[in-house]
Structure formats: C-alpha cells, structure tokens
C-alpha positions as CSV (number, residue, x, y, z in Angstrom):
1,X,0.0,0.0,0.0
2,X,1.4,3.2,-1.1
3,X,1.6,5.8,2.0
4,X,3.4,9.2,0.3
5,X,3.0,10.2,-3.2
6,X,4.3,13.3,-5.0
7,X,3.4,14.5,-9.2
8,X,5.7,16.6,-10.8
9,X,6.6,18.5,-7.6
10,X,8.4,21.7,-8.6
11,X,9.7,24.3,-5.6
12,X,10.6,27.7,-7.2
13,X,11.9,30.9,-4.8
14,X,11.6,33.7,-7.7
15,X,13.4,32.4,-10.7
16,X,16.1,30.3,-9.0
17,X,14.2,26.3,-9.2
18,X,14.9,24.3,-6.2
19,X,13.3,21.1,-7.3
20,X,12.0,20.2,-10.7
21,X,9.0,17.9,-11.3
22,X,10.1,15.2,-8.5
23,X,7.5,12.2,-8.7
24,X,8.1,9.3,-6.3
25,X,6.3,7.1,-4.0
26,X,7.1,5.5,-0.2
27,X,4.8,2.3,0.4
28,X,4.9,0.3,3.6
29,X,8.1,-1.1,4.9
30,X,10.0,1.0,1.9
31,X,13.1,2.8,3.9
32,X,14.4,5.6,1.5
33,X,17.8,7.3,1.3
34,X,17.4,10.9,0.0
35,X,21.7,11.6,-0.9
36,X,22.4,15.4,-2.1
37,X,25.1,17.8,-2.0
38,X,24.5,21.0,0.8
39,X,21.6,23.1,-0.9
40,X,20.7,20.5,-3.2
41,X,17.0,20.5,-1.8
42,X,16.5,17.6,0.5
43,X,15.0,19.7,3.5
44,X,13.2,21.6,1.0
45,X,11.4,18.6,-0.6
46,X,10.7,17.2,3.1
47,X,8.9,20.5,3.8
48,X,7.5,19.8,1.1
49,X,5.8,17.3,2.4
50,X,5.3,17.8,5.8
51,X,3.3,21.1,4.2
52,X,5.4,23.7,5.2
53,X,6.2,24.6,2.1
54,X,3.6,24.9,-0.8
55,X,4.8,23.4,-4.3
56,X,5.4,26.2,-7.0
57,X,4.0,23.1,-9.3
58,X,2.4,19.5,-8.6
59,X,1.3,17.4,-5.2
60,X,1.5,15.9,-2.8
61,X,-0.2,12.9,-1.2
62,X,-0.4,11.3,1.9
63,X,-2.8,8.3,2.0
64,X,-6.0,8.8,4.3
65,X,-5.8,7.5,7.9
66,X,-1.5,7.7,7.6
67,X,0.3,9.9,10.0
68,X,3.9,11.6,9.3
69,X,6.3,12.5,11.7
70,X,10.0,14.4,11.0
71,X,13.2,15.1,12.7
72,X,14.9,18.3,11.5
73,X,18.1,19.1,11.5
74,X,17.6,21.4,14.6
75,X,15.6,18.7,16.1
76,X,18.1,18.8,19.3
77,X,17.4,22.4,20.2
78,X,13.5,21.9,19.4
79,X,12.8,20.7,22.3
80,X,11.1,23.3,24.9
81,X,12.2,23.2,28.5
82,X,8.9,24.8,29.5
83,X,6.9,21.5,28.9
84,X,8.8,18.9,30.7
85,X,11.5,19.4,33.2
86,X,13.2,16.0,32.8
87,X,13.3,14.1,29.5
88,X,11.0,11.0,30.4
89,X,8.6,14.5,31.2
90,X,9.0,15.3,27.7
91,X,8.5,12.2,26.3
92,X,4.7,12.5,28.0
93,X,4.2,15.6,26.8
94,X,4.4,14.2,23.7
95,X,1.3,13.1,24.4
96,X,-0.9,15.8,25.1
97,X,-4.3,14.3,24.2
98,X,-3.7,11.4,27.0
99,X,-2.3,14.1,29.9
100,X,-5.7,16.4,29.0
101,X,-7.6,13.0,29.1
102,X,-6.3,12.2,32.8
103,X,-6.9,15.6,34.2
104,X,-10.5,15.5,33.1
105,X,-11.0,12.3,34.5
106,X,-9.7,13.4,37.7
107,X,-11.9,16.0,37.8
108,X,-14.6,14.1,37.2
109,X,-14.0,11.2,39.7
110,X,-13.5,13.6,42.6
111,X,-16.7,15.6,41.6
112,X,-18.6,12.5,41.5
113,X,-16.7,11.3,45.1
114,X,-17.7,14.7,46.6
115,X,-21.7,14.2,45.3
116,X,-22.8,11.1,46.0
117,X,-25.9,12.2,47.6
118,X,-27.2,13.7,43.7
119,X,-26.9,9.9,42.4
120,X,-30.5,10.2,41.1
121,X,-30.0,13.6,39.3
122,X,-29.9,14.1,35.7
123,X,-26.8,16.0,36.4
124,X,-24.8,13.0,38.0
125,X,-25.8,10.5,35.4
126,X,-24.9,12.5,32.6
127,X,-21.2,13.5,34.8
128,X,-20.8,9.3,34.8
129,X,-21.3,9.1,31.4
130,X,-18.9,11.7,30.3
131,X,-16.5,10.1,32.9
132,X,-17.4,6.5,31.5
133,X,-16.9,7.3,28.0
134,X,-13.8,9.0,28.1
135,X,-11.9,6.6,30.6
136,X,-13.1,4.2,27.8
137,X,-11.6,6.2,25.0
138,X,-8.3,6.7,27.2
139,X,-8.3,3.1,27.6
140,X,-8.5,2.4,23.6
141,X,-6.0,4.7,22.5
142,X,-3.2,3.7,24.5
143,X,-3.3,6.3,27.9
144,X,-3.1,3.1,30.6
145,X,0.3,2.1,28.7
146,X,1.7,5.5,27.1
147,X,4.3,5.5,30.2
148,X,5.5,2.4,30.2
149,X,6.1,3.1,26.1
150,X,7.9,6.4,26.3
151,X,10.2,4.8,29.1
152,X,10.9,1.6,27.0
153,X,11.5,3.7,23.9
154,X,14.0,5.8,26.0
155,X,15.9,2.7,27.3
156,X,16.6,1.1,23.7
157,X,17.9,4.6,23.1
158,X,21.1,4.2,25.4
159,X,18.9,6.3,28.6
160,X,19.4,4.9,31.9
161,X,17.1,5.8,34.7
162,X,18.9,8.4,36.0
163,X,19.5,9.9,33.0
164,X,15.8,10.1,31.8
165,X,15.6,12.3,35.3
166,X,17.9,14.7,34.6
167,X,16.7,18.7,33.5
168,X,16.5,19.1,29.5
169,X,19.6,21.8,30.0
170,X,22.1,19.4,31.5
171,X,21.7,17.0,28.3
172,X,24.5,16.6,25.9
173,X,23.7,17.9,22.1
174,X,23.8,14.0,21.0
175,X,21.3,12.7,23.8
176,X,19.1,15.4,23.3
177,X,18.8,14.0,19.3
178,X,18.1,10.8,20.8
179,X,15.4,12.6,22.9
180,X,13.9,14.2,19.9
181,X,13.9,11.1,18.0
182,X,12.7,9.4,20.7
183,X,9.7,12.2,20.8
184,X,9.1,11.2,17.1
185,X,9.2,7.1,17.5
186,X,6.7,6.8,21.1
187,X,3.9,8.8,18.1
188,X,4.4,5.8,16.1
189,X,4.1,7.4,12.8
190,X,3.5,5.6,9.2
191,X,6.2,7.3,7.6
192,X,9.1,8.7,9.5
193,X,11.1,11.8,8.3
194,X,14.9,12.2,9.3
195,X,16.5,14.8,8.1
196,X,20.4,14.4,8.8
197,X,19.5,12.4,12.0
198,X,23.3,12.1,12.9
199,X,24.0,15.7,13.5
200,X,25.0,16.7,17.1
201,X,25.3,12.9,18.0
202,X,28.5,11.5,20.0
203,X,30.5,8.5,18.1
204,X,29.1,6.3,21.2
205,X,25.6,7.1,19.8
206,X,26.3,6.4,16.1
207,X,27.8,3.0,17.2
C-alpha cells in the first residue's frame, strides 16, 4: 500500500528552481535514502511534504488514515524546557491528548466522590457518562500504557534511569537528538522523516 506520493513537484523561490517535477512514492516497509550535496534540496522537498512549504507546481499525497512524523536538523534544540522538566517529562508531553484526558478524568472522579448524595440527578448521570466514555476512549487509544512506552522507547535509546531524570539543560547535544527522536518514535508514525539524524550525536551514539 502506497503511504506518500508526489506528481511533478516543482519548488521555485523567484526564478532560482529548487526542485523540478520530483515524482516518487514511499509504500509500507519501503526505507528511503534521499543523498544530495548542501543546498541541493533535501529539507526543502521534506517540507515539502510535511506542508510547510507549498509546491510552485504538482502534489503531494499522503494516503487517508497515515500519519507523518520528522526530525529536522535542529531537532536537538526543538525541544522546549517549558513542557517537561526531565526528559522522560518530555516524552509524555508528547502526548498531550492522553495528559488532558487524565486531568478531566480526575476532575470528574472527585466531583462525582464529593456528590454522592445527587446519584438520582440528571446532572450525575450525565457527569458518569462523560467520565465512563472517556476513561473508555483513554483506555483504547493507549493512555493506561503510554508511560510504560515512552520509558521503553528511551531505554533502547542508550537512557538509563537516571538519566531520563535529569533537567532538558544538563543534556548533551547528542542525547538530546536521541530525545527528539525518541519524541518522534513513542507517536508511532506511518512514515518517519529524518532529516540528517546524525547531526550533534556522539561516536558512542552512532555506534
């Protein structure tokens, strides 16, 4: 099944052409290598597809239902201290769909804790459906094992546990790549983006 998909895609900026009617496709399990001299275009053409850019000529298409993920160059330093302290903190906030989910739920177990004696109002049943529904939805989409993913994902990236606790500034340039890409992987996206993943990474990380 064919995931990406571009026709004829052509990036001009004024009269200097970047790219020139580029057509190729990525199906499942395919793991392309995009080889260029600096300035050739290959971060162009992947915001190209990640939409950031809009082609001068041709498309671009992603298959319905897929999901795209992408490490830039600068990946290392895109990485804001303000939402998560520690790195296994960022990892979560990765996740920001499952951490609003949990503090809804908690608000709605303790109201329902603190109200027992409404039990027969409209108003309660409709508060333990909202709470029922969404704990289910948590449940489907992955919020009761997100954790335990985001630490394994961090292990079988060379973290130990004291390193996952350690602030976002005290991180080397290389384990904050590995941090990033980390970010990208716990998403589980159908196609993957790397754009010059080794940059900034030690020769203990490339091994």
């Amino acid at each position: 099944m064919i995931v990406l998909s571009t026709t004829d895609l052509t990036l001009r900026f004024g009269t200097a052409s970047v790219l020139e009617k580029v057509s190729f496709s990525v199906d499942e399990r395919d793991k392309l290598g995009i080889i260029g001299v600096n300035g050739s275009g290959k971060s162009s053409l992947f915001k190209l597809l990640t939409g950031e850019y809009e082609p001068t000529e041709g498309e671009v298409f992603l298959s319905k239902g897929k999901t795209m993920g992408i490490l830039t160059q600068e990946g290392a330093y895109e990485i804001s201290e303000e939402t998560g302290a520690t790195a296994l903190e960022q990892m979560y906030a990765a996740f920001p769909e499952h951490l609003s989910a949990e503090k809804r739920i908690a608000e709605l177990e303790e109201w329902l804790a603190r109200n027992p004696e409404l039990s027969m109002m409209p108003k309660y049943a409709s508060i333990t459906k909202e709470f029922t529904d969404l704990h289910d939805r948590y449940a489907r989409d992955g919020g009761l094992t997100f954790r335990s993913r985001c630490r394994s994902i961090l292990e079988g990236m060379g973290f130990t546990e004291e390193q996952m606790s350690l602030p976002i500034e005290s991180l080397s340039g290389g384990q904050r790549t590995r941090l990033a890409l980390s970010r990208r992987l716990c998403r589980e996206p159908d196609l993957l983006l790397l754009d010059e993943p080794t940059n900034h990474l030690d020769a203990d990380t490339l091994a």
